[in-house]
C-alpha positions in Angstrom: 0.0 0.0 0.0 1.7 3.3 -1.2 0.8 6.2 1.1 -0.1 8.5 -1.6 -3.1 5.9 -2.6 -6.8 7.9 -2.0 -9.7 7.1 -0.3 -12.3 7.6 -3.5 -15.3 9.1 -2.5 -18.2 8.2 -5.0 -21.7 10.2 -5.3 -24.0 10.9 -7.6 -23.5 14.7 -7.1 -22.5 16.8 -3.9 -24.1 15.4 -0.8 -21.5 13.2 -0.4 -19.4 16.4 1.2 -21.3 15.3 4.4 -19.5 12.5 4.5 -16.4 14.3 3.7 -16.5 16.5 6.5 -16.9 13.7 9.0 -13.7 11.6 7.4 -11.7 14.7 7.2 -12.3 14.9 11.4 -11.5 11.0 11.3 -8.5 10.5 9.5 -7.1 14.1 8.2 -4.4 12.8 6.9 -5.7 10.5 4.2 -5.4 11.5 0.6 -8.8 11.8 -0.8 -10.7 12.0 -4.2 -14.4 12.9 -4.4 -16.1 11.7 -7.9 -19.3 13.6 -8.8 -21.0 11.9 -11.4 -22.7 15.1 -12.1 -24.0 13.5 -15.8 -26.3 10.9 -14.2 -27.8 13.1 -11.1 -30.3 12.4 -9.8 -30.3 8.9 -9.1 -33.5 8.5 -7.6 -35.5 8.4 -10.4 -33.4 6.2 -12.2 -34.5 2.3 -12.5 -32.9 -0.2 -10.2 -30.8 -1.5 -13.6 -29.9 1.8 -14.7 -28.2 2.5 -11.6 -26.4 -0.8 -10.9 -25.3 -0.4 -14.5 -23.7 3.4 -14.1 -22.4 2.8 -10.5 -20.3 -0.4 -11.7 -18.8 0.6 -14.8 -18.0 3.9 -13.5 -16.5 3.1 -10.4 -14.7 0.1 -12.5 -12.9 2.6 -14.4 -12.1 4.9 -11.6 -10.3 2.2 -10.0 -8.0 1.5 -12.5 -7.9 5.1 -13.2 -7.1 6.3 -9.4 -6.1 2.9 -7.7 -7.8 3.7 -4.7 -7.3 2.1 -1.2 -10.7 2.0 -0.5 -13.7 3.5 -2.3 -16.9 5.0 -0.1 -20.1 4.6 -1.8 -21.6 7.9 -0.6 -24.6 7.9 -1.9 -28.0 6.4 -0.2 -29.6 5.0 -3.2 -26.4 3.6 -5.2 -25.1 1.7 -2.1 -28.7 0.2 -1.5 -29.0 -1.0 -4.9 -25.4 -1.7 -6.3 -23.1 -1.7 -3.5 -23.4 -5.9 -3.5 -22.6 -6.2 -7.6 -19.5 -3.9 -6.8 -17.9 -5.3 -4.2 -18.3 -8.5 -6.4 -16.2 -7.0 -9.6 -13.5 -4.7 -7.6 -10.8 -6.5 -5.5 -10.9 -3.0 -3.5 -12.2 -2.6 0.0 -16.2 -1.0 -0.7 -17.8 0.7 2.1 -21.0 2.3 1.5 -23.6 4.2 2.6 -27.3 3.1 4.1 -29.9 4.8 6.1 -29.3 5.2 9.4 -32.4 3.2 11.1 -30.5 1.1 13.7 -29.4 4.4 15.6 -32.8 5.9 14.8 -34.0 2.9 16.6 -32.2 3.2 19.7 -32.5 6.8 19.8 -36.7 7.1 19.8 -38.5 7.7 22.8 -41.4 7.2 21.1 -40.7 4.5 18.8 -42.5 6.1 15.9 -38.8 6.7 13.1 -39.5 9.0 10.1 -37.5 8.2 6.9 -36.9 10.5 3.9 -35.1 9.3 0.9 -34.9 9.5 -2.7 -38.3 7.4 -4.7 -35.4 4.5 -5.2 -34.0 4.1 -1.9 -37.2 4.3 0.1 -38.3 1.3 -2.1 -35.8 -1.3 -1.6 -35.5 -4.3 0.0 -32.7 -3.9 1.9 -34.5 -0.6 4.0 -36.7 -3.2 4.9 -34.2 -5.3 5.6 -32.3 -2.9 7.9 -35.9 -2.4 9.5 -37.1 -5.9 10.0 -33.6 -6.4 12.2 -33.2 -2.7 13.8 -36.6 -1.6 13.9 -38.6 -4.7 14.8 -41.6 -3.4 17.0 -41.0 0.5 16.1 -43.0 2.2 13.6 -41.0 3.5 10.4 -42.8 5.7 7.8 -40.9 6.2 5.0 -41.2 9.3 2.3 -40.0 9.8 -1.2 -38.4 13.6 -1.3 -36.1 13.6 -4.6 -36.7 17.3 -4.3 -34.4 17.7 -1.4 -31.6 16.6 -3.9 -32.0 19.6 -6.1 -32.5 21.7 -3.2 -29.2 20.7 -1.4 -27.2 21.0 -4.7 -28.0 24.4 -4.8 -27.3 25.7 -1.1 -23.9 24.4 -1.7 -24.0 26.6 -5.4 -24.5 29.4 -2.7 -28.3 29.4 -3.3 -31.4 29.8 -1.4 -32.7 25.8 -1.6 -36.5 25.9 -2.2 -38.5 26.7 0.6 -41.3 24.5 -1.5 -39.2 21.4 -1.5 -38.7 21.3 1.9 -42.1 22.4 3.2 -43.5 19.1 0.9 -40.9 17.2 2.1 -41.6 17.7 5.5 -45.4 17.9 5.2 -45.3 14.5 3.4 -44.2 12.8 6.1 -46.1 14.8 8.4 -49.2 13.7 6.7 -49.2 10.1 6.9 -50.7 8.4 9.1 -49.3 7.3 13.0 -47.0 10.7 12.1 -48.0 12.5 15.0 -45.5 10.9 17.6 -42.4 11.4 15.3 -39.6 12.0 17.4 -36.8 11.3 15.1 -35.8 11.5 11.1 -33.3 9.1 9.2 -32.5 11.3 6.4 -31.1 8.7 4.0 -29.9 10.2 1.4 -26.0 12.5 2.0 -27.4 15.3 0.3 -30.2 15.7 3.0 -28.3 16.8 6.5 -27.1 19.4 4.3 -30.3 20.7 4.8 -30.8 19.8 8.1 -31.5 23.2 9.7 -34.2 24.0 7.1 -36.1 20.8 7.9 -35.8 20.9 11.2 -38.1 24.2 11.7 -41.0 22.2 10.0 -40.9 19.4 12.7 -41.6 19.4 16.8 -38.7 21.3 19.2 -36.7 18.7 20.3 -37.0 16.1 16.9 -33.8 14.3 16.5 -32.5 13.6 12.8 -30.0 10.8 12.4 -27.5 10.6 9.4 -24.8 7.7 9.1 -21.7 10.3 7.9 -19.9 9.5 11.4 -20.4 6.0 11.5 -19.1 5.8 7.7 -15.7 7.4 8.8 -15.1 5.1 11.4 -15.9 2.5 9.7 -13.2 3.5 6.9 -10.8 4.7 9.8 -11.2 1.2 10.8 -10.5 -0.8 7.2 -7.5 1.4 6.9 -6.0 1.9 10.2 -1.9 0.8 10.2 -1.9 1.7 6.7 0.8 4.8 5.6 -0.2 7.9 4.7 1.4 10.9 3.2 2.5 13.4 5.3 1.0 15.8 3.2 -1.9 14.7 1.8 -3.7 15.8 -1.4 -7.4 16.1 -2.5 -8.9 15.9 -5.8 -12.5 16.6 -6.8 -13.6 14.8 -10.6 -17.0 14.9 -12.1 -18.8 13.8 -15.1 -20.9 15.4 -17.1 -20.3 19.1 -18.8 -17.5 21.0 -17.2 -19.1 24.3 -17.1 -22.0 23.5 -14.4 -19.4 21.3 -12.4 -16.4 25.0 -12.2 -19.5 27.0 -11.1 -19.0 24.2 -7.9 -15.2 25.4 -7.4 -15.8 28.8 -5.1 -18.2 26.3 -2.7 -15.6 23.8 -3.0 -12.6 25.5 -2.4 -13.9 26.0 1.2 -13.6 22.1 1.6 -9.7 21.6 0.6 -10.2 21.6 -3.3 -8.7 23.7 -5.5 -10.0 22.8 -9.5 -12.3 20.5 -10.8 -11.5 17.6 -13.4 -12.8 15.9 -16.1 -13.9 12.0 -15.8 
């Protein structure tokens, strides 16, 4: 293991900069790349196949490309879809990212969870899987708000995000029924605690809202730890997609350690 080897952070746009932050705190020294695959956002209104498709043969090629140490998933719905066909096809340590319902579970008073994601993650199997085993005898109500993507993307443009999409987002969870006793919010999807202060006035004083950012840098602090590392680590930010929409990112980026955006 060289010590100039990254840690490649892969997401379908921006959100994945929560996650960021909280590995930065983790292990500061690790060399990092981000990968915005700015040309297929959003991925929640994709088809399950259309996203297990783009996720593998992009982060394929990355890997050869970057020759990462590990690659981070950082995206809600492309770990809960393709993170099991990836880790079959890379020989590359794949940690990725789900929705944080087992420390939802332990946290409610009430036992009543809400759950926002994008239409594709809030439909799959394995939420319900992470439910049947974490949640078993708490109530979970699960929303589709894929406008929440488009919102966070641009507060970190330097944008006001919609105050429509969030109001729908939070009174669609509001209005289903058994809502009345939420006391805490998986928001599973990275883009979402991004907006976590704007949702939070729409909801009771005192709701909690969970996130799985920390627990995804320890985890990778963890899978690495002993390994070498540079004493003076780098960071790279790549995207997809038309180059033009991805430099406008570059003033909002250079306040996270980059300093240009490439081409993938």
């Amino acid at each position: 293991m060289e010590a100039q080897s990254p840690i490649l952070l892969f997401d379908s746009g921006i959100g994945g900069l929560s996650v960021l932050a909280e590995l930065r705190k983790a292990l500061p020294q690790a060399p990092v790349i981000y990968a915005a695959d700015l040309a297929g956002l959003p991925y929640g209104e994709k088809s399950e196949a259309q996203i297990a498709a783009r996720v593998a043969g992009l982060l394929g090629r990355m890997s050869e490309r970057y020759t990462p140490r590990l690659i981070c998933i950082a995206c809600n719905t492309a770990s809960t879809i393709a993170l099991g066909m990836v880790r079959e096809v890379l020989e590359v340590p794949i940690v990725g990212t789900v929705p944080a319902i087992k420390p939802a579970a332990a946290m409610t008073q009430t036992g009543v969870i809400g759950l926002l994601g994008t239409q594709a993650t809030i439909r799959q199997a394995y939420v319900d899987n992470l439910e049947a085993e974490f949640a078993n005898g708490k109530r979970m109500l699960r929303f589709a708000a894929p406008e929440l993507v488009e919102a966070a993307e641009a507060k970190l443009r330097g944008k006001t995000p919609s105050p429509e999409a969030i109001q729908a987002a939070a009174d669609g969870l509001k209005a289903m029924a058994g809502s009345e006793t939420i006391d805490t919010v998986v928001l599973a999807c990275t883009h979402f605690p991004l907006l976590e202060d704007e949702l939070a006035r729409h909801f009771a004083p005192g709701t909690r809202f969970v996130h799985g950012a920390e627990g995804i840098a320890r985890r990778i602090a963890h899978l690495t730890k002993g390994q070498p590392f540079p004493v003076d680590p780098s960071s790279r930010f790549v995207a997809t997609g038309d180059m033009q929409t991805a430099q406008e990112l570059l003033p909002m980026l250079k306040t996270h350690g980059f300093q240009t955006v490439e081409p993938f």
